[in-house]
Steps between C-alpha positions, in 0.01 A plus 500: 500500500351163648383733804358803302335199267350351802383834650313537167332227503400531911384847334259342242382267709371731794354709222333218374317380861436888543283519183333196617412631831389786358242300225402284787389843716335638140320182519393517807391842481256459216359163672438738812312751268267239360466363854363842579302557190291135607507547845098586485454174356668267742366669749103432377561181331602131688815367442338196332415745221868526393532095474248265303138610552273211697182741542106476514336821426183523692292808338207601718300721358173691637171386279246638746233734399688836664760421218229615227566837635591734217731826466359622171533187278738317720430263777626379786521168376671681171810648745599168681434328154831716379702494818440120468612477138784740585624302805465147267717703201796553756525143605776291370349200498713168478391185364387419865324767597108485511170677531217539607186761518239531818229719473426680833178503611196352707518164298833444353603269273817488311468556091889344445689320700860405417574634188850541360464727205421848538235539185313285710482701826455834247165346370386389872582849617339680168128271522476590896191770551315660789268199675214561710624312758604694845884511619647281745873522550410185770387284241749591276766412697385208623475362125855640467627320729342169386681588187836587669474122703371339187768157460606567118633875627831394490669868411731596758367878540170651482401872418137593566398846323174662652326732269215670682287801564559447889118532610472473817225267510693217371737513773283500765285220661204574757565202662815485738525148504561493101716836596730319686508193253549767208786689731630134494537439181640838387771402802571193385566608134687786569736261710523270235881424326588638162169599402446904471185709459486801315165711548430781178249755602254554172216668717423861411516739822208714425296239382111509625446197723149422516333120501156404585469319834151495514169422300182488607159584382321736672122380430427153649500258243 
């Protein structure tokens, strides 16, 4: 009887570490699934996402004149305007996090700087409109990067968001010697630890590029 007893109980407790393997694989399985299921979103975001958030938002937006360019009632400006807004919704912001909006173009000068509460960076983004001021992605960056070195920028990463009609014209220089400095500076950004760019297209393809490039009166004067 003491042997059958004990064979019982050797029974039970097989059975017993059995159904605990077999939770423990259940377990496993459905962490696997949701593993899968995310995958898209470890592989976009940085692992600092998943921890606390130390981030300063740099949104650069495109304020030249080309970005008063209208498809029926919208305008260019209009399109990055909502990716911008849209990008700024999905952010979880921490306590720590901060931003800041650029406007891109021939004489840029940021409109807020530093901010840590999104109504804030909605209103910026909401009162920007079409200047008449040219577009220089140089002298944007340049100002960006003053901003990126500036001494009270103490967050550990930095995302930059570009939101621009990609003329051509503001990309190019006639002068190689700025050329080279500008082919610099987008080197030396683009090398730069944790700090990403993100460039949003909110040009239309079929839009009608014309500009005047010369004026002159044809009468002496």
């Amino acid at each position: 009887a003491g042997e059958d007893g004990q064979e019982a109980e050797d029974e039970q407790r097989r059975l017993r570490l059995e159904n605990l393997l077999l939770l423990l694989v259940r377990i496993l399985i459905m962490v696997l699934l949701a593993l899968a299921v995310a995958r898209p979103f470890f592989r976009e975001a940085p692992i600092e996402a998943l921890g606390e958030s130390d981030c300063h938002h740099y949104f650069v937006i495109d304020t030249s004149t080309s970005m008063g360019y209208k498809r029926g009632p919208t305008t260019s400006l209009d399109v990055a305007r909502r990716a911008a807004l849209q990008v700024l919704e999905e952010i979880r912001a921490g306590d720590q996090d901060r931003f800041t909006v650029l406007p891109l173009n021939a004489h840029p000068e940021p409109v807020l700087v530093g901010a840590n509460r999104k109504d804030r960076i909605q209103t910026a983004l909401n009162e920007l409109q079409p200047s008449d001021s040219g577009t220089s992605v140089h002298a944007t960056l340049q100002a960006l990067r003053t901003l990126l070195d500036a001494p009270d920028n103490r967050n550990r990463d930095r995302r930059v968001y570009l939101f621009t009609d990609l003329q051509r014209i503001g990309w190019q220089l006639r002068d190689e010697a700025a050329m080279r400095k500008f082919q610099e500076l987008l080197k030396e950004l683009s090398n730069r630890e944790h700090t990403r760019f993100v460039l949003y297209d909110a040009g239309a393809p079929d839009a009608a590029n014309h500009a005047v490039v010369d004026l002159r009166a044809s009468d002496a004067v």
